[in-house]
VOFILUM-311991 format. One record per residue (C-alpha): y, z negated, x negated. Coordinates in steps of 0.1 Angstrom, whole numbers, plus 5000, padded with zeros to 4 digits. Layout:
BEGIN
YZX/...
***
This chain:
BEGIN
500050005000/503650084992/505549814977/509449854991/512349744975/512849444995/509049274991/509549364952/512549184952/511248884969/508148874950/510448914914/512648564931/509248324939/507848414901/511048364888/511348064903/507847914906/506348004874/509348074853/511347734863/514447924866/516847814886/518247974919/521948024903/520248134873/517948394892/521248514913/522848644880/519648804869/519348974901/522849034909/523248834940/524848504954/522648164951/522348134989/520848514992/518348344961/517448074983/516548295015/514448494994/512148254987/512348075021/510848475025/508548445003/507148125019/507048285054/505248605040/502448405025/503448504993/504248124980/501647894991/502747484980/500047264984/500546944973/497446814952/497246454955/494746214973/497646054992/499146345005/497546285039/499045985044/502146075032/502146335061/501046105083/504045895072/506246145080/505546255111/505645925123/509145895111/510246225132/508146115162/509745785165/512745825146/512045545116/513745505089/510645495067/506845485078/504745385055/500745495061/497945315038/494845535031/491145455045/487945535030/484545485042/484345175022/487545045032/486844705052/488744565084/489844295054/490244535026/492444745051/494944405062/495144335023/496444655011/498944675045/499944315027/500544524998/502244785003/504744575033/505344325000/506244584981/508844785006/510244435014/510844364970/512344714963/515044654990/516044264980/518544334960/520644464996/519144195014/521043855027/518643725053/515043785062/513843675099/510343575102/507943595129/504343415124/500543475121/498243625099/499843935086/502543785078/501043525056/499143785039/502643975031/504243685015/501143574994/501643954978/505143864973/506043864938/508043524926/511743614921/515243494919/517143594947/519343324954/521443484980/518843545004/518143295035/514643325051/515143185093/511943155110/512343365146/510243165169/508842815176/506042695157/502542595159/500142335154/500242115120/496142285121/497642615118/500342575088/499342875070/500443085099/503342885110/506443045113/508442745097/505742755068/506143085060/509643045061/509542805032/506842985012/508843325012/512243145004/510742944977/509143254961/512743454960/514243144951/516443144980/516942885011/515142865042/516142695078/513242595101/513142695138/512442285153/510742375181/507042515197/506042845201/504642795231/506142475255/503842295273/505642425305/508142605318/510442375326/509942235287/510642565279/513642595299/515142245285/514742315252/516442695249/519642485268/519742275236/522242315209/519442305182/517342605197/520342775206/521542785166/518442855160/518543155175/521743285166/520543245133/517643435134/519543715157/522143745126/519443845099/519744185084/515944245078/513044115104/509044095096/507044095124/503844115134/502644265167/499244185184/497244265216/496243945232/493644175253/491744225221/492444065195/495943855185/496243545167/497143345202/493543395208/491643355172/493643025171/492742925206/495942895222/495043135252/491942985275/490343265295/492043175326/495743285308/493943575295/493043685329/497143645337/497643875306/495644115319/496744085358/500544145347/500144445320/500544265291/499844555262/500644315235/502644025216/505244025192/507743735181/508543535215/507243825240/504443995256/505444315270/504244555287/503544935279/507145035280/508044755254/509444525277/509144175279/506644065311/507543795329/504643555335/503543195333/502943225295/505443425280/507843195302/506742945280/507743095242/510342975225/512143255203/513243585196/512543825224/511644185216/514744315232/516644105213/515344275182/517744565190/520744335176/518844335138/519944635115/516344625099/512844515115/509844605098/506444645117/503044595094/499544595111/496344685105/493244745128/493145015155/492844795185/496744765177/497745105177/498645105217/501344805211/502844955182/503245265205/504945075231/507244885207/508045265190/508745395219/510545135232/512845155194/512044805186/511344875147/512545135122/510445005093/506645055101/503344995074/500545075091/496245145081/495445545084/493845455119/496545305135/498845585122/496145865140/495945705166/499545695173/500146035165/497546165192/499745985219/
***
């Protein structure tokens, strides 16, 4: 086949460029044409199936993965951690840990105040954390706490943990995650010391959260905080998951019921007010609240397992 003027020309720009690391000002001169007319070319050349870039790298799945999730949901950053058959339920939450620690360490340097939720991602995330000296940054727990039994997951805990490791100062959040009643409930958010307490954590400039599904699996129920009768009120009111002082339903919107009337904290609408909030999870089962918070625009930071990110990209 005859090659015209036009394809030849082409063809001469994508070597040039591609194998002869010229660059596209430097190929205009050569060829006698502006940089912009270069740069079409081998946009061409692209289209034509004459270039062909394929990225060679193991990660370069997840890295896609990453980045349609970010144009999907409009993220700032999404973060996607490889699988292999191997790869353990464990395995998987440690290496999320990982790679939220180190997202969370890069960007220190512009943070003043981190906002805590609680449970067991979180605690894995802050045992990753390297020790530091940021003595700038304040670390305010975002919801009530829990049982002296269950310190490592406690938000006040972890409060302290991460603040000593950066060096930095902590408050504590004096108050239970979940009041015995309602009308507890209702007391204590009219009291000046919950009510600073929130306005402090609603003032942080980066939020960690965890997010669970309390139909399935959530650390409410590993640590036994839900009987079967409340479950059985989760599932009657379409309750898709839990995150900081919520459970909300499929839209991400908090649910009014007998239990969530009973937190004490941070609601997820009121995570809207935080420049920053950061999402990491790991285990499929959680890919439908993550879905509902991203839809909803809850979070703009998300570290997630491979499955989790598939999953939400098939929605």
């Amino acid at each position: 086949m005859k090659m015209t003027e036009n394809h030849r020309r082409i063809l001469k720009a994508a070597t040039l460029y591609y194998q002869e690391e010229m660059t596209q000002a430097e190929i205009g001169r050569k060829l006698g044409v502006s940089r912009p007319v270069v740069s079409k070319m081998l946009q061409q050349a692209k289209e034509k199936g004459i270039v062909k870039i394929q990225i060679r790298d193991e990660a370069a799945y997840v890295i896609d993965l990453g980045i349609r999730l970010q144009k999907k949901f409009q993220l700032n950053e999404a973060i996607v951690i490889k699988k292999s058959p191997a790869t353990s339920a464990a395995f998987a939450k440690k290496n999320v840990a990982k790679s939220a620690a180190a997202y969370l360490t890069e960007h220190l340097p512009d943070i003043q105040s981190i906002g805590l939720s609680w449970g067991t991602t979180l605690a894995d995330i802050i045992d990753e954390m390297p020790y530091a000296n940021y003595p700038q940054v304040k670390v305010v727990p975002m919801v009530g706490g829990v049982s002296s039994e269950h310190l490592y997951f406690d938000t006040n805990h972890l409060a302290f943990r991460l603040s000593e490791k950066l060096g930095g100062s902590c408050q504590y959040f004096y108050a239970p995650a979940l009041a015995e009643s309602k009308l507890f409930a209702k007391t204590l958010n009219q009291t000046e010391l919950i009510i600073k307490a929130k306005k402090s954590a609603l003032a942080v400039d980066f939020a960690l959260i965890g997010v669970g599904n309390p139909d399935t699996f959530s650390t409410w129920c590993k640590l036994g905080y839900l009987a079967q009768e409340e479950l059985k009120i989760i599932k009657k009111t379409a309750v898709v998951g839990d995150a900081v002082a919520s459970l909300f339903d499929k839209f991400g919107r908090s649910v009014s019921n007998s239990i969530s009337d009973r937190l004490l904290g941070v609601t997820v609408e009121e995570l809207s007010q935080i420049p920053q909030v950061m999402i990491a999870a790991s285990g499929v089962e959680k890919a439908g609240s993550i879905g509902s918070l991203l839809k909803a625009g809850t979070t703009n930071i998300l570290v997630v397992d491979q499955a989790i990110a598939e999953k939400l990209l098939e929605e």
